[in-house]
NUKOL-222261 format. One record per residue (C-alpha): residue number from 0; residue in one letter; chain; x, y, z. Coordinates in steps of 0.25 Angstrom, whole numbers, plus 5000, padded with zeros to 4 digits. Layout:
N
SITE   k r c    X    Y    Z
SITE NUM a A    X    Y    Z
...
END
This chain:
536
SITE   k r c    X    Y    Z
SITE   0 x A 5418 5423 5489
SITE   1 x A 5422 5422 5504
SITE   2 x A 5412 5410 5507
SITE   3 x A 5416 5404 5494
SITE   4 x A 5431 5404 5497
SITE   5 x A 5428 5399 5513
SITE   6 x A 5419 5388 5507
SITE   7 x A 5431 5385 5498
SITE   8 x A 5442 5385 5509
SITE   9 x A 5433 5376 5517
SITE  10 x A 5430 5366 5507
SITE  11 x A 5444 5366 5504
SITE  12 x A 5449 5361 5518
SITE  13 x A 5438 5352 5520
SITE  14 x A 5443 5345 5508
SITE  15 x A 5457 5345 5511
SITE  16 x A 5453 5339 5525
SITE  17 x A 5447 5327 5515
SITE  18 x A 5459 5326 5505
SITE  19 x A 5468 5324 5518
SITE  20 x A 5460 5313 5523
SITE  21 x A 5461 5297 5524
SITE  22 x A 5448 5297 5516
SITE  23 x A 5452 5305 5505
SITE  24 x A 5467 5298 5503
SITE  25 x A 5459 5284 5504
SITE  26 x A 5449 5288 5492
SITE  27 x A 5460 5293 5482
SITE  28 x A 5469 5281 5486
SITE  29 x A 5468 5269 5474
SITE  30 x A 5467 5255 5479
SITE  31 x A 5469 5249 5466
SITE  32 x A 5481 5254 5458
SITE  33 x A 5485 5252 5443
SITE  34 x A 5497 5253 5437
SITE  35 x A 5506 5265 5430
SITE  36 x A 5506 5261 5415
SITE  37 x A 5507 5271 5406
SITE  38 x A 5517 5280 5409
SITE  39 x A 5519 5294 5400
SITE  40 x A 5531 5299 5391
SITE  41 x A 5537 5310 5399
SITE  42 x A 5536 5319 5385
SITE  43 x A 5521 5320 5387
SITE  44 x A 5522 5329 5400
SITE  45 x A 5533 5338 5393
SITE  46 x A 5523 5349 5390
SITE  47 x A 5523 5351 5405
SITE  48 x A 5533 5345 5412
SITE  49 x A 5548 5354 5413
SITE  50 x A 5558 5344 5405
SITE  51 x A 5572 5348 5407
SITE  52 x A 5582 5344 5399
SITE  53 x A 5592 5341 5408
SITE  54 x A 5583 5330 5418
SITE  55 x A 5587 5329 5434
SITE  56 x A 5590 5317 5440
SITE  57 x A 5582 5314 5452
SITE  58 x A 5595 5310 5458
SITE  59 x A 5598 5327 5459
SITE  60 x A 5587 5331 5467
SITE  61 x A 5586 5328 5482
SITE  62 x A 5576 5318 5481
SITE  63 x A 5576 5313 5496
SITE  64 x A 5569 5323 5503
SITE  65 x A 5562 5329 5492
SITE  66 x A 5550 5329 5498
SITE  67 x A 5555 5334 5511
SITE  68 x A 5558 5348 5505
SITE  69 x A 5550 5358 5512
SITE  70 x A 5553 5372 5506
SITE  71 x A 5548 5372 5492
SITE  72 x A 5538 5383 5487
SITE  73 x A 5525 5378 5485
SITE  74 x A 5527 5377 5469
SITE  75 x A 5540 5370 5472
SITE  76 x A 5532 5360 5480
SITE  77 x A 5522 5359 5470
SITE  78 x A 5533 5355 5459
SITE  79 x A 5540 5344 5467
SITE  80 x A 5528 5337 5469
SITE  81 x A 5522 5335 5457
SITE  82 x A 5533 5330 5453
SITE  83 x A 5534 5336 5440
SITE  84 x A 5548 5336 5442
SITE  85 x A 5550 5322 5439
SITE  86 x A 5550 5327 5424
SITE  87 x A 5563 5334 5425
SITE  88 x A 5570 5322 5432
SITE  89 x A 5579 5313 5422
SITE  90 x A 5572 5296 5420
SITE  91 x A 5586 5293 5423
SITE  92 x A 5585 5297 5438
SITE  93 x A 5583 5288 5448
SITE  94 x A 5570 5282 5448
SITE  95 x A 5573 5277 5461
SITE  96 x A 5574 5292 5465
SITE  97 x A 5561 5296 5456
SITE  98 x A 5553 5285 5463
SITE  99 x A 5557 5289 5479
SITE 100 x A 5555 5301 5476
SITE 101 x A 5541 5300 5472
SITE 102 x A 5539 5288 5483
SITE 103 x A 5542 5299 5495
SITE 104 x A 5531 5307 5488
SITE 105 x A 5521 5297 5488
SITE 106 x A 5525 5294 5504
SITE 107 x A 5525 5307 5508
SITE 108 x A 5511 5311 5500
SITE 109 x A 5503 5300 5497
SITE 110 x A 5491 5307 5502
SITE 111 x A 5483 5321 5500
SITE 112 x A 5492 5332 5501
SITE 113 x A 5485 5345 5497
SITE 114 x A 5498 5351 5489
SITE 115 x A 5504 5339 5482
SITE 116 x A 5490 5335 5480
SITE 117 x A 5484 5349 5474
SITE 118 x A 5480 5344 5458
SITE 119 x A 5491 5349 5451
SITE 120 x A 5503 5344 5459
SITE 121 x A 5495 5332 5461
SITE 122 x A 5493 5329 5445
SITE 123 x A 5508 5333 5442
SITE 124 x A 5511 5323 5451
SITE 125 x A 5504 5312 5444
SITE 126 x A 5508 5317 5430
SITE 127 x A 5524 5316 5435
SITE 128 x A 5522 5304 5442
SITE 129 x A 5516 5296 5430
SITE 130 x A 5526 5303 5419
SITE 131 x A 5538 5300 5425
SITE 132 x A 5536 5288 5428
SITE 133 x A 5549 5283 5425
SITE 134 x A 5554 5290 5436
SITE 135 x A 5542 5287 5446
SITE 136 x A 5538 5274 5444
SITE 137 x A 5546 5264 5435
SITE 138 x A 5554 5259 5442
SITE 139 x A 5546 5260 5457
SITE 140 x A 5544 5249 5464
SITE 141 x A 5530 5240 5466
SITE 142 x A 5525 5249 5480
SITE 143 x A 5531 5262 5474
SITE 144 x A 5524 5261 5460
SITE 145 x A 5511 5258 5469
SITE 146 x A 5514 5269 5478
SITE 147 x A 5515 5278 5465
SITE 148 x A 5502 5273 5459
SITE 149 x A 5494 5274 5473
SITE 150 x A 5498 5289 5474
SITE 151 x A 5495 5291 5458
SITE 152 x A 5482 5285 5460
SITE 153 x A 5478 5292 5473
SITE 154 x A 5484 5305 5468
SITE 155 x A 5475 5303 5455
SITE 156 x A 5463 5299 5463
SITE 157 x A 5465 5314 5471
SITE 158 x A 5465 5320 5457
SITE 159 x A 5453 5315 5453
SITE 160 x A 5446 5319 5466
SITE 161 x A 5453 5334 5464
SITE 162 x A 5452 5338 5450
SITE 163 x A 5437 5338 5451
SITE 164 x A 5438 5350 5461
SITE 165 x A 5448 5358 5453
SITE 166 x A 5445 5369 5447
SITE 167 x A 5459 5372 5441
SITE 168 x A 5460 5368 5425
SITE 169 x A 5475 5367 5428
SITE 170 x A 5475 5356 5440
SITE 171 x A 5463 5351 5433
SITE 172 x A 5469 5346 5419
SITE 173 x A 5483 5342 5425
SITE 174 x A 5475 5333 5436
SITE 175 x A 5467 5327 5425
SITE 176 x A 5481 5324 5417
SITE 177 x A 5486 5318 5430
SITE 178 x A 5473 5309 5429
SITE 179 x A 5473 5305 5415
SITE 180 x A 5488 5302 5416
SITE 181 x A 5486 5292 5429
SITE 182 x A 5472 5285 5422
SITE 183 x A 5481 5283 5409
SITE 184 x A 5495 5279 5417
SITE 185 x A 5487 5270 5426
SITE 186 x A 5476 5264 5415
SITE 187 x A 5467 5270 5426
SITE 188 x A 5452 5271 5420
SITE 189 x A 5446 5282 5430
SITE 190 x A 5458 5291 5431
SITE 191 x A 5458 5291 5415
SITE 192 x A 5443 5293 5414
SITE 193 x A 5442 5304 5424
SITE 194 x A 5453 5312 5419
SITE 195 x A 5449 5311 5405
SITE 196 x A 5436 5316 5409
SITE 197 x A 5440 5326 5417
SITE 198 x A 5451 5331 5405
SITE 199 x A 5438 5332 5395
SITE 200 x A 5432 5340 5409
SITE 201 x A 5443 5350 5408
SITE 202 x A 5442 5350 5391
SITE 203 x A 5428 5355 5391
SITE 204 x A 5427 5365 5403
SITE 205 x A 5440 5372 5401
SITE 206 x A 5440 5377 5387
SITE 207 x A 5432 5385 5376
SITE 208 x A 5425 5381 5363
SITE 209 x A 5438 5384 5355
SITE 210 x A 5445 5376 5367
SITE 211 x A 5453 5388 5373
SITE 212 x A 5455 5387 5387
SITE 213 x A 5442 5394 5394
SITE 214 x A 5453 5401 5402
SITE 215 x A 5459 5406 5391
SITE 216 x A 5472 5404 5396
SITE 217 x A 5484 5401 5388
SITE 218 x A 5492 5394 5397
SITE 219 x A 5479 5384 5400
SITE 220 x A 5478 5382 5386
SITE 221 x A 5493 5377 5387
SITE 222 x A 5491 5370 5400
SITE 223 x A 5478 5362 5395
SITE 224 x A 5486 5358 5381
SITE 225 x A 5495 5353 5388
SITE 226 x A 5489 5345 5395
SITE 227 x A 5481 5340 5387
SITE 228 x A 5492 5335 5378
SITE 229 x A 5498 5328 5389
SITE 230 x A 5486 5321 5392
SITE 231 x A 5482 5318 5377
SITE 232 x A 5499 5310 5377
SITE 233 x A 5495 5304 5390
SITE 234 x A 5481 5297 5383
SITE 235 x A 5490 5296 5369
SITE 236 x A 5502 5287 5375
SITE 237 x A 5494 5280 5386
SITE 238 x A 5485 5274 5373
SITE 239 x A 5473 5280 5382
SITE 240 x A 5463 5286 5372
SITE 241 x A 5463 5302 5370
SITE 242 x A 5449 5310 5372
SITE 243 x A 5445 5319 5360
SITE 244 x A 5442 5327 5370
SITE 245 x A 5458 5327 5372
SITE 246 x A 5463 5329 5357
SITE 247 x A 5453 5341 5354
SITE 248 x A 5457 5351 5366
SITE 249 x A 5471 5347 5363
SITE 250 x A 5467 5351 5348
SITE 251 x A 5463 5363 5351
SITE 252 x A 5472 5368 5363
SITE 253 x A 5482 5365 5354
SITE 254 x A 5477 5376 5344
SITE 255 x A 5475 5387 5356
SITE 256 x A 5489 5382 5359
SITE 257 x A 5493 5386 5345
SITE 258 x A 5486 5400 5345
SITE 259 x A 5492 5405 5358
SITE 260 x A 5504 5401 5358
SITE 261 x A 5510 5390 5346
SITE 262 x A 5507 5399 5335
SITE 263 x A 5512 5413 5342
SITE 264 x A 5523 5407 5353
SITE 265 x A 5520 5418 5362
SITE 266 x A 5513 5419 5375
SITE 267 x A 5501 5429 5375
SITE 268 x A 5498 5435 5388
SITE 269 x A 5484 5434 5389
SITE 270 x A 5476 5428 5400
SITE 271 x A 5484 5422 5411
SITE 272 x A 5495 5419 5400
SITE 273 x A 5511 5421 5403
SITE 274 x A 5523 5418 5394
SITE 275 x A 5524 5403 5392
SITE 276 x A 5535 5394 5384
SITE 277 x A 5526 5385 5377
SITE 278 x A 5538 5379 5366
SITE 279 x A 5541 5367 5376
SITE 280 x A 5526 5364 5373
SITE 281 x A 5527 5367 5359
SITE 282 x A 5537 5358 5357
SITE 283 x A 5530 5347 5366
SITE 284 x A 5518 5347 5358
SITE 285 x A 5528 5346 5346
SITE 286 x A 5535 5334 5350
SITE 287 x A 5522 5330 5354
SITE 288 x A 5518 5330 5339
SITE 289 x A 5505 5341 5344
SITE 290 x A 5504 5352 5332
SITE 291 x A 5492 5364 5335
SITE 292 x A 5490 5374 5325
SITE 293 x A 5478 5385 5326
SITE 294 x A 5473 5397 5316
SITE 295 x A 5464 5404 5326
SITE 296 x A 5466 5418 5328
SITE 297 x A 5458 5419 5340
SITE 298 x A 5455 5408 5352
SITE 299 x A 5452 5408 5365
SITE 300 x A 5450 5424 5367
SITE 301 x A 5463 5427 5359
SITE 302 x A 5466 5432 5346
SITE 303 x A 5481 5429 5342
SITE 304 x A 5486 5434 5326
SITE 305 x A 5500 5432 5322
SITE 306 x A 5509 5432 5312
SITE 307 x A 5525 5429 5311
SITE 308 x A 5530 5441 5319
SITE 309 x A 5516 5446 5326
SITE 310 x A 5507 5440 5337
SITE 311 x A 5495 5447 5340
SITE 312 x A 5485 5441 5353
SITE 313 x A 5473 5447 5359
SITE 314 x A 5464 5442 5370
SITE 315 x A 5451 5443 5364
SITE 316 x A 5443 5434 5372
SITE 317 x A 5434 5436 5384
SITE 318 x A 5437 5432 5399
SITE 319 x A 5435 5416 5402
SITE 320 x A 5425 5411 5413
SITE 321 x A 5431 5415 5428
SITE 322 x A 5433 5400 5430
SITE 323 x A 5442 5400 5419
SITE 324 x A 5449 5415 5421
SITE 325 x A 5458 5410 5430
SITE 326 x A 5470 5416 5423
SITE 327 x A 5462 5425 5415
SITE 328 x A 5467 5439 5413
SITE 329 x A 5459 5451 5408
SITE 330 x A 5465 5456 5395
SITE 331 x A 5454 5456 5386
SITE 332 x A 5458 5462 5372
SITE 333 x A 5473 5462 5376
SITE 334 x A 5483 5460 5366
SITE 335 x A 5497 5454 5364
SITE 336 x A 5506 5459 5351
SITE 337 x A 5518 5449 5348
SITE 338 x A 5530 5453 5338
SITE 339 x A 5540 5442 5334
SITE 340 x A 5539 5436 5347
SITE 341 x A 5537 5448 5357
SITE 342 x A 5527 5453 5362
SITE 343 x A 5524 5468 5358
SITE 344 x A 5513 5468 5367
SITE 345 x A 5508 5461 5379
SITE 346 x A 5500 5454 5389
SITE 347 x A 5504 5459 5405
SITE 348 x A 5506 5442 5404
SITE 349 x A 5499 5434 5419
SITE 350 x A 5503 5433 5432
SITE 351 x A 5499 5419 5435
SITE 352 x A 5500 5419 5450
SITE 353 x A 5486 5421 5456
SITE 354 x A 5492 5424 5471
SITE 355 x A 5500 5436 5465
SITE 356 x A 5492 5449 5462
SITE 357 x A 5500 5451 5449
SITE 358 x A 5489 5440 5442
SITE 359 x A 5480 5449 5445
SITE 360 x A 5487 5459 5437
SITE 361 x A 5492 5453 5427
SITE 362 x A 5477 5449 5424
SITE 363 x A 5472 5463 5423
SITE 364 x A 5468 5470 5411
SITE 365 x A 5480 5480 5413
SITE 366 x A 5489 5469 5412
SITE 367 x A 5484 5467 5397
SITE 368 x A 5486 5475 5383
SITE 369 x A 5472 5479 5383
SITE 370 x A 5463 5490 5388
SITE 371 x A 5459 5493 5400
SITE 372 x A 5447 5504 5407
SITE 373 x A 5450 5510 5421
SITE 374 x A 5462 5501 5424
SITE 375 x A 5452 5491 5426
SITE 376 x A 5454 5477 5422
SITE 377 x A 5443 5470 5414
SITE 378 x A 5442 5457 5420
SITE 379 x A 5443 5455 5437
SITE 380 x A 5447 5444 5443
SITE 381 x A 5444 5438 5456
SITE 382 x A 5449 5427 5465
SITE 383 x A 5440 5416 5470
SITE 384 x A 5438 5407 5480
SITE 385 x A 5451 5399 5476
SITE 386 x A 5459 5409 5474
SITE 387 x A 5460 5409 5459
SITE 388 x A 5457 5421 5451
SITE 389 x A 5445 5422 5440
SITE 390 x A 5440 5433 5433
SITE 391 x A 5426 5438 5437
SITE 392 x A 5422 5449 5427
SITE 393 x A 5420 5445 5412
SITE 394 x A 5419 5451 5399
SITE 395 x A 5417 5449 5383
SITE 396 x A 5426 5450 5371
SITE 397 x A 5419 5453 5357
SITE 398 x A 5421 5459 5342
SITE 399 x A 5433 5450 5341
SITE 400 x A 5440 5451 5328
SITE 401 x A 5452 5444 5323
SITE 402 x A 5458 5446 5309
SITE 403 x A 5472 5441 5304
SITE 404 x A 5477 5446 5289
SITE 405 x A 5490 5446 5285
SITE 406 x A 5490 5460 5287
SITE 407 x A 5482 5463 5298
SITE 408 x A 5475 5457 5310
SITE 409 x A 5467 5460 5322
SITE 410 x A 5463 5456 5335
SITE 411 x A 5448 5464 5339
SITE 412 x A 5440 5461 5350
SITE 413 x A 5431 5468 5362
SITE 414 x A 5428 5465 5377
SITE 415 x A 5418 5471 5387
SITE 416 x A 5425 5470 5399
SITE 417 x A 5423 5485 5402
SITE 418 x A 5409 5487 5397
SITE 419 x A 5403 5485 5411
SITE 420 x A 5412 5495 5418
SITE 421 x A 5416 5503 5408
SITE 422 x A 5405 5501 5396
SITE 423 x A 5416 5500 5385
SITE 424 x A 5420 5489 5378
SITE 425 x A 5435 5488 5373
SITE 426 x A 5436 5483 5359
SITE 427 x A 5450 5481 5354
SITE 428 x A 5456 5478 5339
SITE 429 x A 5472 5474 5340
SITE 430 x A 5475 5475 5323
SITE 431 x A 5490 5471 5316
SITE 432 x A 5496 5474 5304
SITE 433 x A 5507 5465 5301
SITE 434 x A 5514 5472 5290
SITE 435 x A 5515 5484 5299
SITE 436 x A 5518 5477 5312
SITE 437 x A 5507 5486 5318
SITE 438 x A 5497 5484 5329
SITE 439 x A 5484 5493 5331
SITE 440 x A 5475 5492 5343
SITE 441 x A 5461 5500 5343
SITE 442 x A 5457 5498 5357
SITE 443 x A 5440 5503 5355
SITE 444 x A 5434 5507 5369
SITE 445 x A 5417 5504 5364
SITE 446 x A 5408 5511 5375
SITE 447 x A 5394 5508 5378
SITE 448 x A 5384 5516 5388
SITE 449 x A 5390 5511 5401
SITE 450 x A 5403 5519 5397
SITE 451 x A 5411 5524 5409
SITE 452 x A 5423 5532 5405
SITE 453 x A 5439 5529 5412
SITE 454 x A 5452 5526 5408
SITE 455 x A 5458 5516 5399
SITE 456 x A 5471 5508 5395
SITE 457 x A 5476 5501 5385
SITE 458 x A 5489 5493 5388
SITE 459 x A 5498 5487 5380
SITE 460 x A 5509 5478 5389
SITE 461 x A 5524 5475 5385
SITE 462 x A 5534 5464 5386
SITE 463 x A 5542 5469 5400
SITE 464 x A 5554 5469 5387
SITE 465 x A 5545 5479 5379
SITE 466 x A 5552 5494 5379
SITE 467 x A 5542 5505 5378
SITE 468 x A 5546 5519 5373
SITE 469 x A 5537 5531 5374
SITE 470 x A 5538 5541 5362
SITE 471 x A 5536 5554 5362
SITE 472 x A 5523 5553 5352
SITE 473 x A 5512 5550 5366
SITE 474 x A 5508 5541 5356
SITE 475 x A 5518 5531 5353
SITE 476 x A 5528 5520 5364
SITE 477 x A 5537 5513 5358
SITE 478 x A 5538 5497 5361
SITE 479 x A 5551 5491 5360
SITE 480 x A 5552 5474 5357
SITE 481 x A 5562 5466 5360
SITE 482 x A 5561 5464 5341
SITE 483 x A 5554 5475 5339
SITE 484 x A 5548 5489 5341
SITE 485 x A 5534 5494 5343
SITE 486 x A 5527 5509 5342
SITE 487 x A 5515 5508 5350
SITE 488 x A 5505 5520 5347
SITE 489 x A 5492 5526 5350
SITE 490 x A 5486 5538 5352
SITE 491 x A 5474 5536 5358
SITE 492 x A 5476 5537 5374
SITE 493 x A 5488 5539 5382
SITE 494 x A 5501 5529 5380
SITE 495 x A 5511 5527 5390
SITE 496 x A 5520 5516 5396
SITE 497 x A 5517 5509 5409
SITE 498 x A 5525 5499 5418
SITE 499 x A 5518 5485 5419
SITE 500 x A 5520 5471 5423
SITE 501 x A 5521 5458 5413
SITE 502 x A 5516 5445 5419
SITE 503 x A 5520 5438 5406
SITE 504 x A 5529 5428 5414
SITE 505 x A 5523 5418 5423
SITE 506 x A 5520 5425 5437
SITE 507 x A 5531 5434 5435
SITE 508 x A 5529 5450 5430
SITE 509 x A 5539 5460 5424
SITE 510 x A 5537 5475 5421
SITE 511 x A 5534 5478 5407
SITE 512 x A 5529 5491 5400
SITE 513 x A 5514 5494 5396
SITE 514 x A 5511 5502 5386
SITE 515 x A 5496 5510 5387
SITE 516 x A 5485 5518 5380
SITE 517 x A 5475 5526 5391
SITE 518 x A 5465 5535 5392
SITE 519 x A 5451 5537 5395
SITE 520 x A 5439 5531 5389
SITE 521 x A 5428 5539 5383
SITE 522 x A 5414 5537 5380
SITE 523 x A 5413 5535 5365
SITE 524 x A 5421 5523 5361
SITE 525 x A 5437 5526 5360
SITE 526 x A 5448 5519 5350
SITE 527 x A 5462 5517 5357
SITE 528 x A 5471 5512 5344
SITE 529 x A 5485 5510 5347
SITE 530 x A 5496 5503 5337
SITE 531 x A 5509 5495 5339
SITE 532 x A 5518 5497 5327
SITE 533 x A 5530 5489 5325
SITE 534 x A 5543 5500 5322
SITE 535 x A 5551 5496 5312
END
């Protein structure tokens, strides 16, 4: 590890000391240069880009020394230079304004720069420039439209020479979007060709036979639809031909996009997931005239059943390969209960900062409504070379189940992650009975020869707005919604309240109440049943 990351660290600055060179600036820099002719509808980009309603008038913002600001935080930084801005400024400004402000740029950093450079800003950049061309480049004049397309061009050409080396699906399908867009703006054959090939690339590697994201990450799904969208409008109005390829993962995303969020509206907490208003989405796939519908019950190692009033969701699916798990949490068999919109049950939610130690916890088994031996999570995580965190223990789900009647449903399914440690395998079945508005858990501990015996907890987190009332009955806690009222009973193990932490907000956590069944595992195999009764 430690020769790996001083390999790494060296490679690194040997390659920067190349990026910064006259060499390097001279092979990415186009001799020959076409012209921008297809130019997109700014409504294509509205899935991503911020569209206020009231527009700013570049005249408003102190444009003379913009680029002479020194004290901005680093995300601050990032923002103003890829330029993604321009999307909140009026078409009536000045594009006088618009066009200096962007000719200082070019001036100032027409060659490497390591930060305004990095893929991400670098491909914003690109996808602004070319979309807002009405402000950018219109109404430039002849040296200033070829100043705009040499910097295009050599950015594009650094792209290309970049992408290859990334390892990130993020950067990795925004710089190909930035490539397809400059091959299909310019008529440019190779930049076309290569992002096409590179967007069927990121197609195959990145997701399952049933085309889930490999992650299993809910927000990538989201992210790559997108995207995808986009690129599928740009091919569409440019008159340039759509890939297959292109309309079938669009297909089907679409239908995971259904299952996890369109039919139920609600964001479910599992697996690096935080709450997330997707109805500006909806609406843009809508005016967009895209229409998804799926009848699955289970995809992508979840299982979701609902009705009108009732959401029921449960992570039934094994851990994804470590190259994949870089927001993976390890919740296996945890369970999230919806009533008329709130959540009766929960998810502790993800704390997306990887520098803060709260991801780590927010991506412990504790932090999930599921069980848990020794106060010991099932998955570990460890850092590589590059800083990023992965998962480097696995396990398997099986025995699932999945029935959906009227008048009854369940979710079952088993893993293994505590058989080599603790040789006992945890099988749950999470069962509802609509015309009672009643939840029953039977948590089944199964041992095998390797048993060792310890301690167990089964947790059940809450909304940080859930009340919690302990009863005298040892057996019984009341839960108190913001619609509606819980009895939560069992009487196998100890119950009791703790004080925990909910990360269901992006890289921000609040306090919240925990409900939780313990005791001590034994060596014949033990049934935990627990129920959740609506009060009427």
């Amino acid at each position: 590890m430690i020769i790996n990351q001083s390999l790494y660290q060296v490679l690194k600055k040997i390659r920067k000391i190349y990026l910064n060179s006259a060499i390097y600036d001279k092979r990415i820099s186009s001799k020959s240069l076409k012209a921008l002719t297809y130019k997109p509808s700014l409504k294509i980009l509205g899935s991503i880009a911020k569209y206020e309603k009231t527009k700013n008038k570049i005249e408003d913002f102190e444009t003379e020394k913009i680029w002479e600001v020194k004290k901005l935080s680093y995300k601050d930084y990032k923002k103003l230079n890829n330029f993604f801005w321009l999307f909140s400024v009026d078409l009536k400004s000045s594009k006088k304004i618009c066009i200096s402000v962007i000719d200082k740029w070019i001036e100032s950093n027409q060659k490497y720069n390591d930060d305004l450079w990095e893929i991400d800003t670098l491909s914003r950049r690109i996808i602004s420039w070319i979309t807002n061309s009405q402000l950018t480049y219109d109404e430039g004049g002849k040296i200033f439209k070829e100043k705009f397309n040499k910097i295009i061009f050599k950015q594009t050409n650094h792209l290309i020479n970049e992408i290859k080396r990334s390892d990130n699906y993020h950067d990795k399908l925004i710089g190909c979007s930035a490539i397809i867009l400059a091959g299909v703006s310019y008529n440019h054959e190779k930049y076309l060709d290569f992002g096409l090939e590179l967007l069927k690339k990121i197609i195959t590697t990145s997701f399952d036979t049933e085309y889930f994201p490999k992650s299993r990450n809910i927000r990538q799904l989201v992210f790559y639809l997108k995207y995808f969208i986009i690129l599928r409008e740009f091919l569409k109005e440019s008159s340039t031909e759509i890939p297959e390829y292109l309309d079938e993962i669009i297909f089907h995303l679409g239908k995971g996009y259904n299952f996890v969020w369109g039919s139920v509206k609600q964001s479910l907490l599992f697996n690096g997931n935080h709450n997330s208003n997707l109805e500006d989405f909806d609406i843009y796939l809508d005016y967009q005239k895209y229409s998804f519908k799926s009848e699955k019950r289970d995809l992508g190692g979840y299982g979701i059943l609902k009705n009108k009033h009732v959401i029921l969701g449960m992570d039934i699916g094994s851990p994804p390969e470590s190259k994949f798990s870089e927001n993976y949490q390890s919740g296996p068999l945890s369970f999230e209960a919806i009533y008329r919109g709130t959540k009766i049950i929960c998810n502790s939610g993800y704390y997306q900062n990887i520098k803060n130690k709260l991801n780590l916890i927010s991506r412990s088994t504790a932090a999930h409504s599921t069980l848990i031996l020794n106060n010991n999570s099932i998955v570990t995580f460890k850092r590589n070379f590059k800083g990023k965190i992965y998962n480097k223990s696995n396990f398997n789900t099986s025995k699932k189940n999945i029935v959906c009647e009227k008048n009854y449903w369940l979710i079952k399914s088993s893993h293994d992650g505590y058989l080599k440690n603790y040789g006992t395998i945890h099988e749950r079945s999470l069962e509802f009975f609509p015309e009672k508005n009643k939840f029953v858990g039977t948590d089944k501990l199964i041992k095998n020869k390797n048993f060792i015996p310890t301690s167990f907890d089964i947790r059940f987190h809450l909304m940080p707005t859930t009340k919690v009332t302990k009863t005298q009955d040892k057996n019984i806690i009341l839960i108190e919604l913001e619609n509606s009222a819980w009895r939560f009973y069992s009487v196998n193990g100890s119950i009791d309240v703790e004080t925990g932490l909910y990360f269901g907000n992006k890289n921000n956590y609040l306090e919240n109440q925990n409900i939780f069944i313990s005791g001590l595992t034994e060596k014949d195999d033990q049934v935990i049943k627990w129920e959740i009764t609506k009060i009427e």
